[in-house]
N, C-alpha and C positions, 0 to 999 in steps of 0.2 A: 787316742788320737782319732781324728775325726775321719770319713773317707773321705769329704771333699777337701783335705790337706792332704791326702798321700794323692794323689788326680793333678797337684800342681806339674806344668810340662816339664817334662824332666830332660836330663841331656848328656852325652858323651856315653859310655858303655853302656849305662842301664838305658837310653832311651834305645839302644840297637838291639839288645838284649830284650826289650819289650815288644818291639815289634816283632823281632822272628818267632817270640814265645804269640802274641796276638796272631800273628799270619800263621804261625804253625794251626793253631785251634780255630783257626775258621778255615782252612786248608784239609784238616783233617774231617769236617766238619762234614762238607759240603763234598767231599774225594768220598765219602759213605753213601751217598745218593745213588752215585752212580755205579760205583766199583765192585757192586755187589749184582750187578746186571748182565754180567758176560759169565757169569758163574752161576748162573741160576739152573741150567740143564744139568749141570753136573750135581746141582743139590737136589733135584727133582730124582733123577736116576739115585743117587745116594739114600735118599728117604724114601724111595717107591710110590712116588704122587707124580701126578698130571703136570704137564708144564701146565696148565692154568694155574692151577694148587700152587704150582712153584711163582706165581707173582704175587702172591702175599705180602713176598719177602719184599717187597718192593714197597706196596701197596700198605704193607703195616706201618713202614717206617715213616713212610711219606703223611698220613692220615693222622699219626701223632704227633709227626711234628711241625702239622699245620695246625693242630690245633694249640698247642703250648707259645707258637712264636707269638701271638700277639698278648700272651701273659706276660710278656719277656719284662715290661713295664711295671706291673705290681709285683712279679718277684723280685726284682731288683731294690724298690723299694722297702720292700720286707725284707728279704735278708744284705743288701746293698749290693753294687755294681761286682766288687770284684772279689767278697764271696761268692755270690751266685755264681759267677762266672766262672771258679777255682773248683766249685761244689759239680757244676754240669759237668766241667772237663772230666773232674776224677770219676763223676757215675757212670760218663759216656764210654771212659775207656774199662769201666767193670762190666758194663752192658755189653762192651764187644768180647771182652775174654768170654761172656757167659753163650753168647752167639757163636764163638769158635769150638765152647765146648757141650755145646747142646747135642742131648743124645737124641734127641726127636723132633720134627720139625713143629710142631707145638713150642717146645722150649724156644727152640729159633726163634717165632714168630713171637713171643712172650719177649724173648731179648731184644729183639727187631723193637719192638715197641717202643720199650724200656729208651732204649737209645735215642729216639724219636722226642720221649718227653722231657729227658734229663739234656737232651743236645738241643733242644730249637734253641734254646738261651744264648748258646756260644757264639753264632753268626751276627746278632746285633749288637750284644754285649764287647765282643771283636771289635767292633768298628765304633763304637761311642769309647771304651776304652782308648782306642789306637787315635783316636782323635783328640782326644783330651791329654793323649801324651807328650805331643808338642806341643811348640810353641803357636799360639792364633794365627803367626804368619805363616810357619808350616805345615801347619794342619793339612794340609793340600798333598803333602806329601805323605805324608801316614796313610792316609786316606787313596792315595793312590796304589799305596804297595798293597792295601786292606782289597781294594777294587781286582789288582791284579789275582789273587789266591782264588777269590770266586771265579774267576775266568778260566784261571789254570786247573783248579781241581776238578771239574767236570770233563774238562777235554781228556786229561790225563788217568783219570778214573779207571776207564774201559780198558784202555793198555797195560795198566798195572794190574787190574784185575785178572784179566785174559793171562797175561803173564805166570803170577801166583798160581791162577788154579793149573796151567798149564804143566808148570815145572814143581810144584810144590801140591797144595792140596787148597781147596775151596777154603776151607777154615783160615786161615794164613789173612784171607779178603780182609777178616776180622781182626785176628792177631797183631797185624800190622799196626794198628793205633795204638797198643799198647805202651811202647817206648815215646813216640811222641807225644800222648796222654799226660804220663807222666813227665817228663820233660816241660813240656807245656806249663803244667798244672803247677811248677813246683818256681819253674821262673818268671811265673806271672806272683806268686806269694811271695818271692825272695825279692820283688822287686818293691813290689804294692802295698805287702802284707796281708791280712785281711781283717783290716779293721771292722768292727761293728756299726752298722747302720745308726745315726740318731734316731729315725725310730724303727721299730720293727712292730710295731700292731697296724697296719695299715690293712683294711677289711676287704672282705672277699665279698665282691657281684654275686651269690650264688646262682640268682636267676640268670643273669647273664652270661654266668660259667656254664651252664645248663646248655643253654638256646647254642654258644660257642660249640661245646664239643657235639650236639646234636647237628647243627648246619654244616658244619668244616667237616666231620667225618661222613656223611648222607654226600655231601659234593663229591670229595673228594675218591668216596668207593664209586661214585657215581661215573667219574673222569676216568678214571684206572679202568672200569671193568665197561665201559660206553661202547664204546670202536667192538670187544670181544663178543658181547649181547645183543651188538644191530642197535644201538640207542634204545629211540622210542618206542622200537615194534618190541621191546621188553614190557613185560610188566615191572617187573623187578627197578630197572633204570628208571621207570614213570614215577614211582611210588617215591625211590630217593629224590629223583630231582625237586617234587611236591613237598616231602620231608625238607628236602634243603629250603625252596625256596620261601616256607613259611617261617620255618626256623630262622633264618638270617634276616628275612623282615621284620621278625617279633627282636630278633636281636638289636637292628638298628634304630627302633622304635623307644625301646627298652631302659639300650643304654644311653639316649639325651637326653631322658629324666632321671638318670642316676648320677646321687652325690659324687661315687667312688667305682666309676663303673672299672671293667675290665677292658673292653679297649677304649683307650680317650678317643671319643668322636671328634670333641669340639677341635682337635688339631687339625682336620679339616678346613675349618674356618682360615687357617692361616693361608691364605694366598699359594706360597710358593709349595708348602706339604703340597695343597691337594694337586696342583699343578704338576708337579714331580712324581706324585703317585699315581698319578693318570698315565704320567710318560712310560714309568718303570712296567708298569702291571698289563700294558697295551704293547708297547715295546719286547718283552722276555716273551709277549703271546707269539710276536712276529720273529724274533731272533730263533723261538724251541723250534717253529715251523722247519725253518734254512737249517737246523742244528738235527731235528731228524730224519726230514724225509732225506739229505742227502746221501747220510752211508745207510739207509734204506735201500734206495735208489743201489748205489753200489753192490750192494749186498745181493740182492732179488734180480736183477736187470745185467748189471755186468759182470757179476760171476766174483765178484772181491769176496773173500775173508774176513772174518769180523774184525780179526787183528789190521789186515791191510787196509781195511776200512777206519779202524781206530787211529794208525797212523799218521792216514791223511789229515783227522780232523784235527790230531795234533799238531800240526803247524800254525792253526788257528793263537796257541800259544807263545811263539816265539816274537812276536809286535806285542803282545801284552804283555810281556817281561817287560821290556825297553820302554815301552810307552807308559807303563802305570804310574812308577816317578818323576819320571817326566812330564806328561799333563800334570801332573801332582803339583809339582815345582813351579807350574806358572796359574793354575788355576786361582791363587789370589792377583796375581798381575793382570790377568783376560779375563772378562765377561765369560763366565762357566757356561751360556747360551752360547758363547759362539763355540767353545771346546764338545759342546753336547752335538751344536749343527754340525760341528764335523762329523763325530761319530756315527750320527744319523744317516749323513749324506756318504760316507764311507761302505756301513752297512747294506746300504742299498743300491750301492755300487756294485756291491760284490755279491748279491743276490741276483742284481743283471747280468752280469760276467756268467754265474752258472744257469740261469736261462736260455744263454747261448749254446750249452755241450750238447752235444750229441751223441750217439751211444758209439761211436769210433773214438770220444775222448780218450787221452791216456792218463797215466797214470802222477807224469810228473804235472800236466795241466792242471789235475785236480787239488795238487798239492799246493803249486803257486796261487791259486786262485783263491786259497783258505790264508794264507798269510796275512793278507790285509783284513781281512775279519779282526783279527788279535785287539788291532790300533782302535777300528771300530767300536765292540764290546768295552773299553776302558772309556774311551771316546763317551761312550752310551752312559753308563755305570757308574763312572766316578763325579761326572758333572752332577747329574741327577739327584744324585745321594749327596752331595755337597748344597745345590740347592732345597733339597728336602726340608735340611736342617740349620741353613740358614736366619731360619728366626723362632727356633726352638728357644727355651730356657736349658741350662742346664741340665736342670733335675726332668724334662721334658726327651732329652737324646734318646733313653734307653726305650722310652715307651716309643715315641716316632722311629725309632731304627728298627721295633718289632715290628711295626704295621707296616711300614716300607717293605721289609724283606718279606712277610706274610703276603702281602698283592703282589712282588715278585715271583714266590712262588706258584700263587692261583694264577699267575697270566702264565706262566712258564707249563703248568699243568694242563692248561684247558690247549696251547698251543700244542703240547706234546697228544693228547688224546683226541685232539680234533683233526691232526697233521694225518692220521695214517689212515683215518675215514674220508678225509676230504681228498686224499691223493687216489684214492682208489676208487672212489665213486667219480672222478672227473675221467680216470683213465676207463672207466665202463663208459662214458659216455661219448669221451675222443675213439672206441673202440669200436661202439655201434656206428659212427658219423662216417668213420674211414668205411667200413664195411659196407654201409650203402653205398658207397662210390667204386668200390670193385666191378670191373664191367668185363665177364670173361671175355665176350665177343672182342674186346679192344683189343687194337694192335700189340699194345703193351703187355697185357695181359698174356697173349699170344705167343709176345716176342721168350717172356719172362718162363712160358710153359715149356717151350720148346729148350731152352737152354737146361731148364732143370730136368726136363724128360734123358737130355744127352747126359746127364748125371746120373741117370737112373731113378728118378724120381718122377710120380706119375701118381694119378689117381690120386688115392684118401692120405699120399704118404706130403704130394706136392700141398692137398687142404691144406695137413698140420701145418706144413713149412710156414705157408700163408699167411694160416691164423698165428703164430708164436713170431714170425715178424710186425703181423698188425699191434698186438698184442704189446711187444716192443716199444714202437712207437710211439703207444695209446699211451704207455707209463713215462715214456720220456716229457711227450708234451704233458704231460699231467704234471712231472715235475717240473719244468720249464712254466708250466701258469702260477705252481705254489710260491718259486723262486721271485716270481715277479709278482703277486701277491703280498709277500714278506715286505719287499723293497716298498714298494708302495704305500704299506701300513706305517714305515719306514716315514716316509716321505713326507706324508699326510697327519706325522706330530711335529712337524718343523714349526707350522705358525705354533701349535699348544707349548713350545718350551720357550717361545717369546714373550709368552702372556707373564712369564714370571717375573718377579719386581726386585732387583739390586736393592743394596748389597746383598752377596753370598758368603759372607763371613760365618764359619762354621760357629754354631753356637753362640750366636752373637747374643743372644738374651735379650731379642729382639721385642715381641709383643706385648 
């Protein structure tokens, strides 16, 4: 039997059953990125390396499994959608037992890898799966619950992590995927089966493949280790960026005169792709901003805990529960542009809101203020990815859902490694501007001495006070410009998600 006969929409247990088995594996998938980030001191101190040493573990996984996502397309076609997809799950959850039982941080980073190249599959494979499971009219809804898990596992990551290594042991980070691995793995087969591809000789880009893992890993060590090296005053960071950026130009050179390339360019040409991958990979740049500096910000400035900082961002989760079926459910009734303006205009609502705090903020502020993000992010995510693939063919979902999620990543990436350079280079600069304007002579100044002198505070002790409130300040406004930064980048893809052309019928077999 063929796979595109077991792919007809299916319905009542097995299509519910399908989905929790799909939302579980890109759940688990995507809850690896991050969950392994609040536990990284404790594996640095456990293997006797540097916390620099100890970002590898981040840094490996992330590196492999940017470069594998945009294969997501020719392996699928090689060995089919929902083998591949049964095959990643089972390596990803061997990759993690071999992570949990690594005797040296070498093996870690060997397994780290490992996980990175056998798991980029699962996240697009998930969503062209989970879409193909309903029926054309509800595809909106699959697709919503699929949008929701990407939301939730990132937020939820760091709390569960922190958790684990807290009350159990750092390995556990790992462990954990285990049961859902298999679970996953076994009721995506019980339902699907895993038929054999018609064909399975479908040929490899080698040049292509080459230019691929040379530019994605040169960027991506490049992002990762930027902000820790001072960029460009590196040699080291000059030479990658140089390395990437001829690499990815010889690549997109490359593959337009390739019969069989490795990533399909010409999906580009389609109108709504490239439009929606504009939005996705511009948009995650602006969302990682608001998503790190803030429990940065917390962390360094207000004195929060990484757990109480994890908390907060968790409520970012509780409107993306709610809302992910729900847009889902009307995204064939509403123009997906105007479901996407909302999210857009949501998002950058709530980037204004936290432009507003102050370092007196509390605690419950900070949490109400992350709620409406949830609706947002789905808002964002789910239209997007619905017009992506509105005039895909079929057999076209798996390769467009790699490259979609692959420039989700790189935006998501350059936003995360640029966030913690650009907040702290503006707070050096809000630092010097305030500091020019200290006037001891002034009344104020005056008023401000004499009260702390009746404290007991005088001389070099009153300076520090001085400089660690300028200092203060200097990083609130810095976050308060990145907030409103975010919102505005936010703001300013509202006409680009208009330019897109009706209908957004998933998969309509359009061109």
């Amino acid at each position: 039997m063929s796979e595109v006969m077991h792919q007809e929409p299916l319905k009542g247990g097995k299509l519910i059953l399908a989905t929790l088995a799909l939302g579980l594996g890109s759940f688990m998938n995507i809850l690896d990125m991050s969950i392994a980030n609040v536990a990284l001191p404790t594996i640095a101190g456990d293997f006797a390396i540097s916390p620099t040493q100890g970002t590898w573990v981040i840094t490996s996984y992330a590196v492999s499994e940017a470069i594998f996502l945009p294969l997501t397309g020719w392996l699928s076609k090689r060995f089919g959608e929902i083998r591949q997809f049964i095959f990643a799950t089972l390596l990803f959850t061997l990759a993690s037992v071999m992570c949990g039982l690594a005797p040296s941080f070498e093996m870690l980073i060997f397994a780290r890898v490992l996980q990175g190249v056998v798991g980029a599959s699962m996240i697009p494979l998930s969503q062209a799966l989970m879409v193909k499971s309903f029926p054309p009219e509800k595809a909106g809804v699959g697709l919503g619950i699929w949008a929701t898990t990407t939301v939730v596992a990132p937020v939820l990551g760091p709390i569960i992590g922190g958790w684990l290594t807290d009350n159990y042991h750092w390995r556990w980070v790992f462990y954990i995927n285990i049961p859902f691995g298999i679970i996953c793995a076994y009721a995506v087969y019980y339902i699907f089966g895993a038929p054999k591809p018609k064909s399975n000789d479908e040929p490899i880009d080698k040049v292509g493949l080459a230019l691929l893992i040379v530019g994605i890993s040169t960027l991506q060590i490049m992002l990762d280790k930027g902000s820790e090296l001072d960029w460009f005053s590196s040699p080291l960071i000059t030479t990658l960026a140089i390395v990437s950026f001829l690499s990815l130009g010889s690549l997109i050179i490359w593959e337009l005169g390739e019969e069989h390339p490795v990533i399909d360019l010409r999906l580009f040409k389609l109108r709504n792709f490239a439009i929606s991958s504009i939005c996705l990979t511009v948009g995650s740049f602006a969302f990682y901003i608001y998503v790190v500096i803030g429990p940065l910000w917390m962390q360094t400035q207000l004195g929060y805990k990484a757990m109480a900082a994890g908390e907060v961002m968790a409520f970012t989760g509780i409107l993306a529960l709610v809302c992910g079926p729900i847009f889902g459910a009307f995204i064939h009734r509403i123009d997906a542009r105007w479901i996407a303006t909302i999210g857009f205009v949501v998002m950058a609502f709530s980037c204004y809101i936290a432009a507003l705090f102050t370092t007196q903020v509390d605690m419950n502020t900070l949490i109400w203020s992350r709620v409406p993000v949830g609706a947002g992010i789905v808002g964002f995510f789910m239209p997007m990815t619905s017009i992506s693939m509105s005039q895909l063919k079929p057999h076209e979902i798996a390769a467009g859902t790699g490259i979609t999620n692959f420039l989700r990543n790189i935006g998501g990436s350059v936003g995360t490694a640029l966030s913690a350079t650009m907040w702290g280079d503006y707070a050096a600069r809000y630092h010097a501007q305030m500091v020019e304007h200290v006037n001891i002579g002034s009344i104020s100044f005056q008023e401000f001495a004499a009260r702390a002198a009746y404290l007991g505070l005088d001389g070099a002790p009153l300076l520090a006070l001085i400089d660690r409130l300028i200092i203060s300040e200097a990083y609130l406004l810095s976050t308060n410009f990145l907030m409103l930064f975010s919102g505005a980048v936010m703001l300013l893809l509202l006409p680009v998600i208009w330019l897109a052309k009706p209908p957004f019928a998933s998969a309509s077999g359009g061109h």
